[in-house]
The first five atom37 places (N, CA, C, CB, O) and aatype in JSON, in Angstrom:
{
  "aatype": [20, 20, 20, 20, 20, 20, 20, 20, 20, 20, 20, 20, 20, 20, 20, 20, 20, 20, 20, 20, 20, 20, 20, 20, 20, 20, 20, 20, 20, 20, 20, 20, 20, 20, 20, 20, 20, 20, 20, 20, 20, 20, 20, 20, 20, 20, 20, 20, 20, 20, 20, 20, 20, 20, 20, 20, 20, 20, 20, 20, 20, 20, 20, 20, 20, 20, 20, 20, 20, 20, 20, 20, 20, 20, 20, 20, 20, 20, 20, 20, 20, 20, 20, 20, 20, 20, 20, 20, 20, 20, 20, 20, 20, 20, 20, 20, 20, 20, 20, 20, 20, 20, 20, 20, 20, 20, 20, 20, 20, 20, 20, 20, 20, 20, 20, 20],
  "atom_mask": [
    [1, 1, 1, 1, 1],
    [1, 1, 1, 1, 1],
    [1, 1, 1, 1, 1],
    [1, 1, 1, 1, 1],
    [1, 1, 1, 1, 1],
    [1, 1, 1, 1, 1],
    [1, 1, 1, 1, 1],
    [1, 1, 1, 1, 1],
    [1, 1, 1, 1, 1],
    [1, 1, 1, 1, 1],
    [1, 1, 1, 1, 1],
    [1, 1, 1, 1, 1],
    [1, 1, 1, 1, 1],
    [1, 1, 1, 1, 1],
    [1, 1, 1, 1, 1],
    [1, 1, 1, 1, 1],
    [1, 1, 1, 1, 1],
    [1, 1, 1, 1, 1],
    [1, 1, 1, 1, 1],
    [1, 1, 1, 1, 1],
    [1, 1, 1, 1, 1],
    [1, 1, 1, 1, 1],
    [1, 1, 1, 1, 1],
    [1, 1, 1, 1, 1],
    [1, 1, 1, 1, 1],
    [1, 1, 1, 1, 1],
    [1, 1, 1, 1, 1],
    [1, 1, 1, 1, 1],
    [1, 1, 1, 1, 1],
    [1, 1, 1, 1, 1],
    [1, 1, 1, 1, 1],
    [1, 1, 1, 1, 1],
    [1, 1, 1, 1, 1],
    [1, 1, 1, 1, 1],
    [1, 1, 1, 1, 1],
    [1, 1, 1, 1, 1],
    [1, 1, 1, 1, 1],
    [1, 1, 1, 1, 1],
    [1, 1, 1, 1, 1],
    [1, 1, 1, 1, 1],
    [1, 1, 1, 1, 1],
    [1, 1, 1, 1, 1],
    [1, 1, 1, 1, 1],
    [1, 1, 1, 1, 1],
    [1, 1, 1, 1, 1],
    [1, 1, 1, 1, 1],
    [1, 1, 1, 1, 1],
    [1, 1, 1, 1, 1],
    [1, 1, 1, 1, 1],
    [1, 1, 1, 1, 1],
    [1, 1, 1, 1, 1],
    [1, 1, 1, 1, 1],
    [1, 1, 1, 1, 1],
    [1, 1, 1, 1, 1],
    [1, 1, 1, 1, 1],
    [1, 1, 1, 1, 1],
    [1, 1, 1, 1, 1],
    [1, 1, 1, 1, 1],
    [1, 1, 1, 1, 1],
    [1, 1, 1, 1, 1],
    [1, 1, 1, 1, 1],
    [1, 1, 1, 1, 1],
    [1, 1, 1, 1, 1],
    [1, 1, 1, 1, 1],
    [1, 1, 1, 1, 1],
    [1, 1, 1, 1, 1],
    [1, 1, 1, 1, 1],
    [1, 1, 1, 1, 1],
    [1, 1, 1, 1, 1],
    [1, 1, 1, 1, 1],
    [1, 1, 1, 1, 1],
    [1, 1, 1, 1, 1],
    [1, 1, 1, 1, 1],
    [1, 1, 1, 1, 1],
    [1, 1, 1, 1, 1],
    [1, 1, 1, 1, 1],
    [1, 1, 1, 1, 1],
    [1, 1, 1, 1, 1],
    [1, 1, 1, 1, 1],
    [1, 1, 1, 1, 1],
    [1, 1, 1, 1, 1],
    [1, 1, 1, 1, 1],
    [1, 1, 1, 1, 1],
    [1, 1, 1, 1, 1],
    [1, 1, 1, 1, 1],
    [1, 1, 1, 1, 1],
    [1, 1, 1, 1, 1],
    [1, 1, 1, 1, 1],
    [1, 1, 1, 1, 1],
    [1, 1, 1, 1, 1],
    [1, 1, 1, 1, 1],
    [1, 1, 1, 1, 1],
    [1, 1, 1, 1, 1],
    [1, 1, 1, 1, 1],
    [1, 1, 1, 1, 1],
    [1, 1, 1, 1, 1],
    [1, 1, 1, 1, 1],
    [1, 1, 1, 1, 1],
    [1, 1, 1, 1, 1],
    [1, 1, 1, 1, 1],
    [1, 1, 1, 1, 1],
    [1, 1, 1, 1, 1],
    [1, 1, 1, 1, 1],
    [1, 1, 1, 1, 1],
    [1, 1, 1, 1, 1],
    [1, 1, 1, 1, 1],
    [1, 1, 1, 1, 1],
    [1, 1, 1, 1, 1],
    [1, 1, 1, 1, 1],
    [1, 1, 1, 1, 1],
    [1, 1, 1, 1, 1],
    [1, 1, 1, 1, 1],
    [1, 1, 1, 1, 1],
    [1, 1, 1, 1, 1],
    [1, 1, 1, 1, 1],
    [1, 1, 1, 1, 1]
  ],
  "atom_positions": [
    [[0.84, -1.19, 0.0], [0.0, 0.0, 0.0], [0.88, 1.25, 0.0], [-0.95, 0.0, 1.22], [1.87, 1.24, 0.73]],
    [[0.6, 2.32, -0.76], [0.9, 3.42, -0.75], [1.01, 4.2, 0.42], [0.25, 3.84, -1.44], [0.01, 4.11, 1.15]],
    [[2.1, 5.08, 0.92], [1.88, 5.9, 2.54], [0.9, 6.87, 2.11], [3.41, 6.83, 3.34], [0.57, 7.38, 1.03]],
    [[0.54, 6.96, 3.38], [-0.21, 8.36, 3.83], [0.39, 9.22, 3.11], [-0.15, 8.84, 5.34], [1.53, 9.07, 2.66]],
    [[-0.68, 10.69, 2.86], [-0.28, 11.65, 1.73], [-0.52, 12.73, 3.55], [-1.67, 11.87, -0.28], [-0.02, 13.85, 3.48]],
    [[-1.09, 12.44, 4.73], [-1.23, 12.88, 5.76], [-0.17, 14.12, 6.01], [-1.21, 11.79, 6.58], [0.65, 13.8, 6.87]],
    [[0.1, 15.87, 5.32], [1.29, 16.35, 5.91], [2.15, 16.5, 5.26], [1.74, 15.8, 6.74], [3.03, 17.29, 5.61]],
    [[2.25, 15.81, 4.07], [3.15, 15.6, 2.98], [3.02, 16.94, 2.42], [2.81, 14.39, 1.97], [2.02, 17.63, 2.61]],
    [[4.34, 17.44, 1.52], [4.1, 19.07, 1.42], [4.93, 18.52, -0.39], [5.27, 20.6, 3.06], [5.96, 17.85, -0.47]],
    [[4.04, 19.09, -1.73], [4.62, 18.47, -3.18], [4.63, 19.77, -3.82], [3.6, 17.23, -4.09], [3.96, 20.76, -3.51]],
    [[5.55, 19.66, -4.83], [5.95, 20.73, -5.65], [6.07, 20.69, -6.97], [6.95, 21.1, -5.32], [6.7, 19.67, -7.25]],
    [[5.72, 21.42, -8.15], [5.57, 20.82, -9.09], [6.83, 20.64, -9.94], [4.6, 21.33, -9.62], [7.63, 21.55, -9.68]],
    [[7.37, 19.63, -11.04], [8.5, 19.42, -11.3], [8.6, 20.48, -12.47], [8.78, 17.96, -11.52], [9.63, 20.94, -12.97]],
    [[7.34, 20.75, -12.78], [7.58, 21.8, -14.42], [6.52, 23.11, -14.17], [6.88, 20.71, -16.31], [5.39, 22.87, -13.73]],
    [[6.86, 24.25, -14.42], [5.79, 25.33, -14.38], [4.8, 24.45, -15.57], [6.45, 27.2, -14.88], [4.9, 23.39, -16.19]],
    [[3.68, 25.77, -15.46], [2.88, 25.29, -16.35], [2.41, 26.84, -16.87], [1.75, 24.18, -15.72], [3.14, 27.81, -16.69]],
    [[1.16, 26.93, -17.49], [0.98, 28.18, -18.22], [0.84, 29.43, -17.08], [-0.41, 28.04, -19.23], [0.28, 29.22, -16.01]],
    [[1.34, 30.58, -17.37], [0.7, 31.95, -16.69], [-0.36, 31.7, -15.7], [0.03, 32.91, -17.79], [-1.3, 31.27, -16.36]],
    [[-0.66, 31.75, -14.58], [-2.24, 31.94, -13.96], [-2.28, 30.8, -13.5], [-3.58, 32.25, -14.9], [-3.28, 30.62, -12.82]],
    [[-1.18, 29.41, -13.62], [-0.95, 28.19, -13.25], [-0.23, 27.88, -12.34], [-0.62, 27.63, -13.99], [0.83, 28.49, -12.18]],
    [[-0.7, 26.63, -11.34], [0.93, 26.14, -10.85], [1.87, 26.34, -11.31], [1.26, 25.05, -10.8], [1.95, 26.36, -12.54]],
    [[2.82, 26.54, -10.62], [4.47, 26.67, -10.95], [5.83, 26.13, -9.89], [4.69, 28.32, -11.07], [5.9, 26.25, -8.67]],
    [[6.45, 25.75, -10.47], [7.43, 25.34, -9.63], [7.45, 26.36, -7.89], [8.9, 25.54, -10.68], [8.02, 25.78, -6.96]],
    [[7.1, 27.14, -7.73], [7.26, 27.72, -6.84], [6.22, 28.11, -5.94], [7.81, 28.45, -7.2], [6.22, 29.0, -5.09]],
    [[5.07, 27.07, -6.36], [4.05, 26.57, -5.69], [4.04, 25.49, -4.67], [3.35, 26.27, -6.5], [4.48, 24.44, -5.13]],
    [[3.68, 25.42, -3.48], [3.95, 24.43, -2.97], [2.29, 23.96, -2.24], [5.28, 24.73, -2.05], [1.62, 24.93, -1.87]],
    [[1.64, 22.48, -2.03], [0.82, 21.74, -2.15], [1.02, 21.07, -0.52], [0.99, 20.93, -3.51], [1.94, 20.24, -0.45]],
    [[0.32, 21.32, 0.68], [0.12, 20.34, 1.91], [-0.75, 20.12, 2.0], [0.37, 20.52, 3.04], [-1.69, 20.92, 2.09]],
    [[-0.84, 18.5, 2.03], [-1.53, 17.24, 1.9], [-2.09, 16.84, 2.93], [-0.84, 16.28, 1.53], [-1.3, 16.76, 3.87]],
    [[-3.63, 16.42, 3.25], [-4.15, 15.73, 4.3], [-5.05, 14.39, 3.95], [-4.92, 16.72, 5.05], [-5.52, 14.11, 2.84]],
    [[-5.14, 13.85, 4.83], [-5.84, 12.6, 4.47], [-6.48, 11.8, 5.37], [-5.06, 11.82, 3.93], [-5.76, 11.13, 6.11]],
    [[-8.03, 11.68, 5.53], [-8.53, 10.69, 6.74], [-9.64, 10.17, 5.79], [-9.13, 11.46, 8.44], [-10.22, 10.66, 4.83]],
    [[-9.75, 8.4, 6.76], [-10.89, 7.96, 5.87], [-11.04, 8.12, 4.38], [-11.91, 8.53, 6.31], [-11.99, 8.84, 4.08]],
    [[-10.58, 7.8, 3.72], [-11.02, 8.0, 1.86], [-10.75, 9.1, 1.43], [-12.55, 7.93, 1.36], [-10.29, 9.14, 0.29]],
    [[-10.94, 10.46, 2.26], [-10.79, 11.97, 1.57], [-9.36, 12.35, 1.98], [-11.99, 13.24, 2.18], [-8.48, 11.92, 2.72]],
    [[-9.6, 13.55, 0.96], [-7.91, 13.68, 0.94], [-8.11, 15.39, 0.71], [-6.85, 12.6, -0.64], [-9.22, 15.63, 0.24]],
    [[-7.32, 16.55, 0.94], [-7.53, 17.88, 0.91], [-6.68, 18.33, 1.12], [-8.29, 18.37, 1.5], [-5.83, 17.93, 1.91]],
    [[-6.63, 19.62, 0.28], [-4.75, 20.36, 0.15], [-5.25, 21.74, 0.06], [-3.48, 19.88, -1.59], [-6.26, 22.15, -0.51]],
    [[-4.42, 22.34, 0.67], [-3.97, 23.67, 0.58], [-2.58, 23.97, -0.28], [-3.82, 24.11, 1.97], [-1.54, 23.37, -0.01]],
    [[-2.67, 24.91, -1.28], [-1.9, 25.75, -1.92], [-1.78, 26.71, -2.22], [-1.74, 25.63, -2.5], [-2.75, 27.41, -2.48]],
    [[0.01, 27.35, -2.33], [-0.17, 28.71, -2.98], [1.46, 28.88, -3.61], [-0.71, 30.07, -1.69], [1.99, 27.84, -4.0]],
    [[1.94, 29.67, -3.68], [2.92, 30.23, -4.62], [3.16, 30.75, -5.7], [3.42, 29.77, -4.78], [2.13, 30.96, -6.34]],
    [[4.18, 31.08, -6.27], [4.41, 31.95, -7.8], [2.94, 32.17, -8.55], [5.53, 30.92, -9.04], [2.35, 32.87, -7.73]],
    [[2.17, 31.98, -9.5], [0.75, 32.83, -10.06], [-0.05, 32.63, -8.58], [-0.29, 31.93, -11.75], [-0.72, 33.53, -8.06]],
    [[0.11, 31.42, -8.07], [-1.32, 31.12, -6.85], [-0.99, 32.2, -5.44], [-1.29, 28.96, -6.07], [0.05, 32.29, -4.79]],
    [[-1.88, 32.71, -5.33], [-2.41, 33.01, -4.07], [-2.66, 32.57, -3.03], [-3.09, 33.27, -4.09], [-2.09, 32.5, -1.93]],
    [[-4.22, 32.06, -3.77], [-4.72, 30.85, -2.28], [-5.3, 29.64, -3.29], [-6.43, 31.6, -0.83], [-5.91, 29.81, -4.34]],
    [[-4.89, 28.21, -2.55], [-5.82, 27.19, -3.73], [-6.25, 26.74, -2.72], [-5.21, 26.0, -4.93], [-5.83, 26.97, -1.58]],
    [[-7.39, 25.85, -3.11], [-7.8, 24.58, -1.85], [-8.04, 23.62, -3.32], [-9.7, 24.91, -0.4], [-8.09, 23.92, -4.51]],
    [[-8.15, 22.24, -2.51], [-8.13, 21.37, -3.18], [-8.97, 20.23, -2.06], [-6.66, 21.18, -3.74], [-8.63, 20.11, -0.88]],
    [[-10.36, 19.29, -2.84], [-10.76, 18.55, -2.02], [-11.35, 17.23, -2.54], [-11.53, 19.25, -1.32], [-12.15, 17.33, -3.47]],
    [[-11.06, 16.09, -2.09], [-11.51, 14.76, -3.09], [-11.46, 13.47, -2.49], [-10.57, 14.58, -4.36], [-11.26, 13.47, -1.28]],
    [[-11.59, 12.49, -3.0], [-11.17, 11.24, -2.39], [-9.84, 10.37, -3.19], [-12.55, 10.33, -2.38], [-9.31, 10.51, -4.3]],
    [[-9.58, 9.38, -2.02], [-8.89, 8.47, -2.37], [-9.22, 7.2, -2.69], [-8.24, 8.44, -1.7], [-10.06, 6.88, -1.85]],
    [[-9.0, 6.01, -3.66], [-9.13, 4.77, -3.91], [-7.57, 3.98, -3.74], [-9.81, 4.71, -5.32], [-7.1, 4.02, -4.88]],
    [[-6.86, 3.49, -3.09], [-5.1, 2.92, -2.97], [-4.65, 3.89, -3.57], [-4.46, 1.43, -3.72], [-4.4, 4.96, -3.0]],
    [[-4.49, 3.7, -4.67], [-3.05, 4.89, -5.31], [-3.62, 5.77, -6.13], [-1.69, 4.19, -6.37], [-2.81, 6.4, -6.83]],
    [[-4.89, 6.05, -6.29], [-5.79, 6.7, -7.27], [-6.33, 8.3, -6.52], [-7.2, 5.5, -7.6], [-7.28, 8.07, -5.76]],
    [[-6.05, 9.42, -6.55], [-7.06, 10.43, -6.36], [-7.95, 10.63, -6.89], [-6.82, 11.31, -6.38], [-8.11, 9.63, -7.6]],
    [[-8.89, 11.46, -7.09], [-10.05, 12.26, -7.77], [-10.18, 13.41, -6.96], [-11.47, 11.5, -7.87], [-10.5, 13.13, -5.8]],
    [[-10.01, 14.75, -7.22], [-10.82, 15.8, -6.62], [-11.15, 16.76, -7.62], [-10.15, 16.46, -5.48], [-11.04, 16.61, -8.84]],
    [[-11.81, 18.4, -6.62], [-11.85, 19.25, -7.6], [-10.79, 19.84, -7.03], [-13.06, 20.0, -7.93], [-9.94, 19.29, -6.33]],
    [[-10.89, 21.42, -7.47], [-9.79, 22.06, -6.8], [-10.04, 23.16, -7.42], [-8.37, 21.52, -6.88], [-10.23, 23.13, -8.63]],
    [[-10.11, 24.7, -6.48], [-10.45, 25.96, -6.8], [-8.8, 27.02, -6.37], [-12.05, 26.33, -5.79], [-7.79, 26.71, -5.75]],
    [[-9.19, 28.25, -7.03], [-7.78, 28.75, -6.86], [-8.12, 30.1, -7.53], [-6.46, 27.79, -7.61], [-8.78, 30.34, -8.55]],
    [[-7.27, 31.14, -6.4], [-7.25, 32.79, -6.73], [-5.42, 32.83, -7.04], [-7.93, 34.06, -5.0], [-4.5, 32.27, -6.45]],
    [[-5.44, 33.9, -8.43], [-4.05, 34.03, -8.53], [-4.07, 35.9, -8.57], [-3.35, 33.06, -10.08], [-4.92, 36.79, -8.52]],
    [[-2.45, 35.77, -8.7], [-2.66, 37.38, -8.39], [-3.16, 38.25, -9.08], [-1.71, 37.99, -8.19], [-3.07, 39.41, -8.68]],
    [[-3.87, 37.94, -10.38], [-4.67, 38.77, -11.11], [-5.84, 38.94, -10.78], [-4.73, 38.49, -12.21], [-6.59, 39.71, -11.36]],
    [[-6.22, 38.14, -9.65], [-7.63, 38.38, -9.32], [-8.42, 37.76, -9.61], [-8.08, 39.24, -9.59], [-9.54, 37.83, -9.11]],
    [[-7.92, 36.61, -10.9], [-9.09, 35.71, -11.18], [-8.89, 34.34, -10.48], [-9.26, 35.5, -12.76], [-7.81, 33.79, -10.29]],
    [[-10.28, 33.83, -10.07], [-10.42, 32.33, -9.63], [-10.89, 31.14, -10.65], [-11.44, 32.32, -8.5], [-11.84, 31.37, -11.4]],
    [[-10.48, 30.35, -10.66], [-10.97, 29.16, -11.54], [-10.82, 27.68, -10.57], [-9.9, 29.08, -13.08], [-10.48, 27.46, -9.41]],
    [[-11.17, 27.03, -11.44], [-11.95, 25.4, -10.95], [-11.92, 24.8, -11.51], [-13.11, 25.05, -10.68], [-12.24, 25.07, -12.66]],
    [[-11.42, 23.19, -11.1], [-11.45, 22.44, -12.2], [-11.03, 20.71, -11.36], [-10.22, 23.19, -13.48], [-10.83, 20.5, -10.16]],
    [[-11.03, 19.76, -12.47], [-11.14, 18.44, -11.74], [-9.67, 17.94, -12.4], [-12.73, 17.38, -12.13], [-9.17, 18.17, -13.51]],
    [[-9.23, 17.19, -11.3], [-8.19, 16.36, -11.65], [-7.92, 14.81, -10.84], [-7.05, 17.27, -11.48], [-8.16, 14.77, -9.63]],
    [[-7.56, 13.89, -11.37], [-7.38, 12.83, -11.12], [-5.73, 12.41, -11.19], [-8.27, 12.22, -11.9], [-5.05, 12.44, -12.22]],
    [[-5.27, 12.0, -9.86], [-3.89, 11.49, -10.08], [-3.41, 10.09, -9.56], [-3.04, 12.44, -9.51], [-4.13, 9.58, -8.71]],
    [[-2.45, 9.5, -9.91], [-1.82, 8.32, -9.25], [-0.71, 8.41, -8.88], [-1.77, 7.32, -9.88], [0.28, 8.64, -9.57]],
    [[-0.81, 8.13, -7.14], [0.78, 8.16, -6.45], [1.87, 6.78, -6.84], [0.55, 8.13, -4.54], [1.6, 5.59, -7.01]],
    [[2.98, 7.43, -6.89], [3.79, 6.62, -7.67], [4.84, 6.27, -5.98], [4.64, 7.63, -9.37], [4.53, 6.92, -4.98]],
    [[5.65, 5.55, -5.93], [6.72, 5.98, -4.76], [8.28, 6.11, -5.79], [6.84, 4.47, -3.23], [8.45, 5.6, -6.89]],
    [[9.02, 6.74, -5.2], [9.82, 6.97, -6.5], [11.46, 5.95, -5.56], [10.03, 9.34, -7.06], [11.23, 5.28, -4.55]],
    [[12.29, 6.02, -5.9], [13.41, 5.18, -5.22], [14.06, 5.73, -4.24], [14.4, 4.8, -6.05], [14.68, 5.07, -3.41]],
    [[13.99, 6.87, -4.24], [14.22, 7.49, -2.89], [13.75, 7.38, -1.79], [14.13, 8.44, -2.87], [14.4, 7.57, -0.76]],
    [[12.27, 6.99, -1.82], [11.13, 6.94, -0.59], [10.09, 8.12, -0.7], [11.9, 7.1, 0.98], [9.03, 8.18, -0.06]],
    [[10.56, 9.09, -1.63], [9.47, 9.94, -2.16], [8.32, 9.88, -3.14], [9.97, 10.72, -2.55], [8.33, 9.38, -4.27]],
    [[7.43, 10.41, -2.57], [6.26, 10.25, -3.79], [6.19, 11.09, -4.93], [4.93, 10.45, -3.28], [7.19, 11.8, -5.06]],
    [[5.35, 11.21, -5.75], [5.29, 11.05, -6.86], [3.32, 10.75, -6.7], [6.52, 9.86, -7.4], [2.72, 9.84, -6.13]],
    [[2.56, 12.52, -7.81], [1.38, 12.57, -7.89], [1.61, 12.75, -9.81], [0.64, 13.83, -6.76], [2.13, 13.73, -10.34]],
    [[1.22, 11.89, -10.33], [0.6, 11.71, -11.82], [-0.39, 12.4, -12.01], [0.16, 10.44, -12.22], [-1.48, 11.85, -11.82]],
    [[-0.37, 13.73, -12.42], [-1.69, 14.25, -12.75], [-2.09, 14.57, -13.86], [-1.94, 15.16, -12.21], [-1.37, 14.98, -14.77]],
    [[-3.9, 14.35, -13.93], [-4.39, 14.54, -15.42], [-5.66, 15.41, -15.28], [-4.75, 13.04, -16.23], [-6.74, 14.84, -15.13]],
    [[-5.61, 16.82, -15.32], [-6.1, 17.85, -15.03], [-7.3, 18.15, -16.2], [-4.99, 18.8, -14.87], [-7.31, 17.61, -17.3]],
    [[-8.3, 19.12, -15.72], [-9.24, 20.01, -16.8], [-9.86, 20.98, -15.88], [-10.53, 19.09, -17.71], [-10.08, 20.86, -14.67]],
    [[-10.11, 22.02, -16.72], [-10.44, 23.48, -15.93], [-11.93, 23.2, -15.97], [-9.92, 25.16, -16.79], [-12.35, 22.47, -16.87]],
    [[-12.58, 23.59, -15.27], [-14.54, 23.7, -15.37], [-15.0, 24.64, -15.28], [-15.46, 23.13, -14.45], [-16.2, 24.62, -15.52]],
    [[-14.47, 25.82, -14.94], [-14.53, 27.01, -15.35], [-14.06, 27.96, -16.4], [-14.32, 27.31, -14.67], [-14.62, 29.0, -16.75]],
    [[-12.92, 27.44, -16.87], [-12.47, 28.06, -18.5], [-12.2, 26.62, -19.14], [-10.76, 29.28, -18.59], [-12.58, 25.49, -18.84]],
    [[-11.27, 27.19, -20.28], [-11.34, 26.03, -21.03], [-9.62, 25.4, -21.25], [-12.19, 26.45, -22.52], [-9.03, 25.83, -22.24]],
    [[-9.29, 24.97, -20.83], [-8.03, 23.76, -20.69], [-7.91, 22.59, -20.21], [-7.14, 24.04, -20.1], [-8.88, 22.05, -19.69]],
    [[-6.55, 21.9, -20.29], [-6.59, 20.59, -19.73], [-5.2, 20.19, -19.83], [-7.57, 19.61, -20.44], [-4.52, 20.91, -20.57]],
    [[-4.65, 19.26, -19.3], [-3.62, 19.16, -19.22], [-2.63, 18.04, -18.59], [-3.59, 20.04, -18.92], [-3.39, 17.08, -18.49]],
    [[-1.54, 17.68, -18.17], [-0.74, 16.87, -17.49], [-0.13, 17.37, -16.36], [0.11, 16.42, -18.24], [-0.31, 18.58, -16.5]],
    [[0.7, 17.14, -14.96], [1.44, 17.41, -14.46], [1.75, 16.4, -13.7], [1.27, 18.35, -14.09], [1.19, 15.31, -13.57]],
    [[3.12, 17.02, -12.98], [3.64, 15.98, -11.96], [4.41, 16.68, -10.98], [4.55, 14.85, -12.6], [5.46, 17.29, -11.18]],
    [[3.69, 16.52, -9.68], [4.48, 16.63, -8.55], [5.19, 15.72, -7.74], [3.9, 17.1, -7.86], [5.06, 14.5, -7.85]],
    [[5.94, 16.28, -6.91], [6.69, 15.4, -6.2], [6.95, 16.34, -5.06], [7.96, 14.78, -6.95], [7.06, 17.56, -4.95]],
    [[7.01, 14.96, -4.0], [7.06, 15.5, -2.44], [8.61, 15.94, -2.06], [6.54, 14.18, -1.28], [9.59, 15.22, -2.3]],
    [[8.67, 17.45, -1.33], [9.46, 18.03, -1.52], [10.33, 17.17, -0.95], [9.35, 19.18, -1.24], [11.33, 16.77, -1.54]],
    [[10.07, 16.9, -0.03], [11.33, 16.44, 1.25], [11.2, 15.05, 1.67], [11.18, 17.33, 2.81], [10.09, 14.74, 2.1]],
    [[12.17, 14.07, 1.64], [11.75, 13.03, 2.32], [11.12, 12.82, 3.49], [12.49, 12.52, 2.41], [11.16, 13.84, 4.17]],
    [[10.61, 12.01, 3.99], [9.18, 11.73, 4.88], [9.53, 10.57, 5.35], [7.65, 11.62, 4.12], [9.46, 9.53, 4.7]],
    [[10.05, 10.68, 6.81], [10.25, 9.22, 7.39], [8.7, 8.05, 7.32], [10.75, 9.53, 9.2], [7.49, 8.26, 7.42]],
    [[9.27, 7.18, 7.16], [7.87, 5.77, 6.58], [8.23, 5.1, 7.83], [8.14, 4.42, 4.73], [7.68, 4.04, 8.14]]
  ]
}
């Protein structure tokens, strides 16, 4: 089984467009019972929240977000935790906006190792 995402703090490995995550965003992770919920912010982000469930290595949530232009958007993404050889994780993500119109890939990874 996959560890707890409980606290875990992920960062993304690649910016992405203007008004997007960016490397200098950073993502803390909670997790009880099936649901799972994050707080974010950095470089375009402001404030994000993020809220969904878990299946073993599978997420689903939505996830809303103000950047510094003032605009908020929304949108659903689904990821799979990977563990990588270090002992770090690894979130596979496959994103779409529901409030404008995009979609996309990413991948984070947990900043810091995390005693198991």
């Amino acid at each position: 089984m996959v560890p707890s995402l409980e606290g875990l703090t992920f960062a993304p490995v690649a910016d992405q467009a203007p008004g997007q995550v960016g490397t200098g965003t950073r993502f803390t992770y909670h997790e009880q019972d099936g649901g799972i919920w994050a707080e974010y912010a950095g470089g375009d982000v402001v404030r994000g929240r993020l809220v969904g469930t878990r299946s073993g290595d599978r997420l689903d949530f939505r996830y809303v977000q103000l950047t510094h232009d003032g605009i908020t958007s929304s949108g659903h993404c689904e990821s799979r935790i990977v563990e990588l050889p270090d002992g770090r994780l690894r979130l596979e993500e496959s994103w779409q906006w529901e409030s404008r119109t995009g979609d996309g890939t990413s991948i984070v990874e947990e900043v810091t190792r995390h005693a198991r």
